[in-house]
BALOBA-1460 file (C-alpha; in Angstrom, 3 decimals):
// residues 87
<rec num="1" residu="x" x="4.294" y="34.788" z="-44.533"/>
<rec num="2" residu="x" x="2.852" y="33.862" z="-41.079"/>
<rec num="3" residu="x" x="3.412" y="30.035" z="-41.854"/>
<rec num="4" residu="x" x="7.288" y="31.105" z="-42.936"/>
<rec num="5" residu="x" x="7.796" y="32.441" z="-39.246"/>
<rec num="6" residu="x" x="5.296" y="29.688" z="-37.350"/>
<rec num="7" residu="x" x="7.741" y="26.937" z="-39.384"/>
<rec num="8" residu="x" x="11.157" y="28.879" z="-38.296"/>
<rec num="9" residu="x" x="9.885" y="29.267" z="-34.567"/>
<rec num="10" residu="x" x="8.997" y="25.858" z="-34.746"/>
<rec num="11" residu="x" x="12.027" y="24.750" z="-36.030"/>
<rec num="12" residu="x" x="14.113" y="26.750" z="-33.629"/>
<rec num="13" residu="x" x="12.136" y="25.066" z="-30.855"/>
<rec num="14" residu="x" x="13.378" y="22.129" z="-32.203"/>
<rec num="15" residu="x" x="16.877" y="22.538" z="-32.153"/>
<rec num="16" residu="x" x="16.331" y="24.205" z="-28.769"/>
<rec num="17" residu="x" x="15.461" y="20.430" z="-26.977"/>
<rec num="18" residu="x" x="18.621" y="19.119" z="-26.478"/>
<rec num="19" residu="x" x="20.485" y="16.434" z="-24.396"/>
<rec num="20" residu="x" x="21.265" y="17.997" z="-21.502"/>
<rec num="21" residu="x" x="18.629" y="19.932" z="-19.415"/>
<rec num="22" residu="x" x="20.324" y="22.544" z="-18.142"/>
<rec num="23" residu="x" x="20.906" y="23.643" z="-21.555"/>
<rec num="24" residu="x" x="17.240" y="22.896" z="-22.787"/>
<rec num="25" residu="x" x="16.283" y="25.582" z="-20.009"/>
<rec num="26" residu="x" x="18.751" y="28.429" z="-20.976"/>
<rec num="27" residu="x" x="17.739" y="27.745" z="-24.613"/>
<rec num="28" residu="x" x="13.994" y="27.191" z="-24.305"/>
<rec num="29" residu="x" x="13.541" y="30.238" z="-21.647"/>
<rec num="30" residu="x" x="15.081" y="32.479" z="-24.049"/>
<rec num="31" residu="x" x="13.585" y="31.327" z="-27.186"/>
<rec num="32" residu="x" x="10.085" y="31.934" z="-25.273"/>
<rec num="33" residu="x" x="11.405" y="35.198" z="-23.549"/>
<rec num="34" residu="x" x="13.957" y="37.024" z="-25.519"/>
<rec num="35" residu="x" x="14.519" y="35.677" z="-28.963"/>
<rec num="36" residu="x" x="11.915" y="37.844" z="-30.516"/>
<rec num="37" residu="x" x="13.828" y="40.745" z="-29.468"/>
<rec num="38" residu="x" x="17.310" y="40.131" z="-31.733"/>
<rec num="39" residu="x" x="17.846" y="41.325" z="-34.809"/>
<rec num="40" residu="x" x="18.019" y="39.447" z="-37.802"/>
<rec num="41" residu="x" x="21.645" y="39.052" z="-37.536"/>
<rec num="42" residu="x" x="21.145" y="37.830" z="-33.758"/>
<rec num="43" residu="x" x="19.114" y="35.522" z="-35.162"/>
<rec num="44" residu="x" x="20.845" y="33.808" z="-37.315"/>
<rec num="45" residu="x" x="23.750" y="34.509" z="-34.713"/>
<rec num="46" residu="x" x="21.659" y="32.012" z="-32.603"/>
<rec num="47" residu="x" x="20.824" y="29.666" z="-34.845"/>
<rec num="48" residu="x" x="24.674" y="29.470" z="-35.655"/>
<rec num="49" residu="x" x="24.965" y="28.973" z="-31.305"/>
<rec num="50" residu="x" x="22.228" y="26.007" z="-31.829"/>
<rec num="51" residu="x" x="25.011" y="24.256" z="-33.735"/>
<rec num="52" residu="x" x="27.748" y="23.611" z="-30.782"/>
<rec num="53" residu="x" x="27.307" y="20.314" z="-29.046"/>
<rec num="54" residu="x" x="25.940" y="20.326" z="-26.019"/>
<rec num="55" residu="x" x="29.059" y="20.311" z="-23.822"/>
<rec num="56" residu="x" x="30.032" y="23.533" z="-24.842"/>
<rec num="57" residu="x" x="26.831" y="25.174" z="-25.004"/>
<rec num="58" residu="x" x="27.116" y="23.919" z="-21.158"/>
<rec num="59" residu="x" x="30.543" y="25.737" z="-20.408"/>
<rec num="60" residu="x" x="29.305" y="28.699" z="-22.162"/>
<rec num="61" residu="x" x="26.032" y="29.341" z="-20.106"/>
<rec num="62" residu="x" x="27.532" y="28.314" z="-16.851"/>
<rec num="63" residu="x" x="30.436" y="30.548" z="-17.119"/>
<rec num="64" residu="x" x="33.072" y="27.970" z="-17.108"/>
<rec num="65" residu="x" x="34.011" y="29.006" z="-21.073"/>
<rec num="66" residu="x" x="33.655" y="31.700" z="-23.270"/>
<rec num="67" residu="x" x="33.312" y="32.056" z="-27.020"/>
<rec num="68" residu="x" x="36.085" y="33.429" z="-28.678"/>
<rec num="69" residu="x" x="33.839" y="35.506" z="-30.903"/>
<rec num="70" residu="x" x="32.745" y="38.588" z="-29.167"/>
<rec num="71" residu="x" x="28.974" y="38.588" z="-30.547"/>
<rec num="72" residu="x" x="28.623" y="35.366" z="-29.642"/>
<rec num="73" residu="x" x="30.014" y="35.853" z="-26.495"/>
<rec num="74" residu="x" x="27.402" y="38.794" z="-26.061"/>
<rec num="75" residu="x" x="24.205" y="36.842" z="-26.911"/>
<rec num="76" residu="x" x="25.387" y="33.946" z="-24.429"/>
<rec num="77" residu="x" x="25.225" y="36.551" z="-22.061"/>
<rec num="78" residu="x" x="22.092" y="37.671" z="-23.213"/>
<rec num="79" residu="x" x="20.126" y="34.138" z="-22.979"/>
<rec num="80" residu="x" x="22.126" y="34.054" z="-19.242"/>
<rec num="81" residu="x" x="20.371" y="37.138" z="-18.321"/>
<rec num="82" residu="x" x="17.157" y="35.754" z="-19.773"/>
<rec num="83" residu="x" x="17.239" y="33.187" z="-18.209"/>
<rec num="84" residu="x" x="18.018" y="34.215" z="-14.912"/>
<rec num="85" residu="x" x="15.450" y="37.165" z="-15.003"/>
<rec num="86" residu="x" x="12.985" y="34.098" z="-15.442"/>
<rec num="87" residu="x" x="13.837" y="31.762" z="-13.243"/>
């Protein structure tokens, strides 16, 4: 079981190094910081997130854009908080 979650985390870590630092940070902070807090279905909420190109992972965590769907739209604000409480 341990090498299940140590190959998902490392996996996730993965998808978390993008193109564009400014997104690596939001992502990485909050994998590191506050991903072990969701709940399963924030987690897989997230790993849905990790599949927007990077431009509009960009808008989203810089405020310019929001995501139409209102749980996404909650856990961006949730790896902005992270993020900023860690900065």
């Amino acid at each position: 079981m341990t090498n299940d979650i140590e190959l998902k985390i490392k996996k996730l870590q993965w998808q978390c190094r993008r193109g564009m630092l400014e997104v690596d940070l939001y992502l990485m902070t909050f994998l590191e910081k506050g991903c072990a807090l969701l709940s399963e279905s924030d987690h897989h909420l997230f790993e849905d997130l990790l599949k927007e190109p990077d431009p509009v992972l960009l808008s989203w965590l810089t405020g310019q854009a929001r995501p139409e769907q209102e749980d996404m739209a909650n856990l961006v604000q949730t790896i902005i908080k992270t993020r900023r409480a860690h900065s």
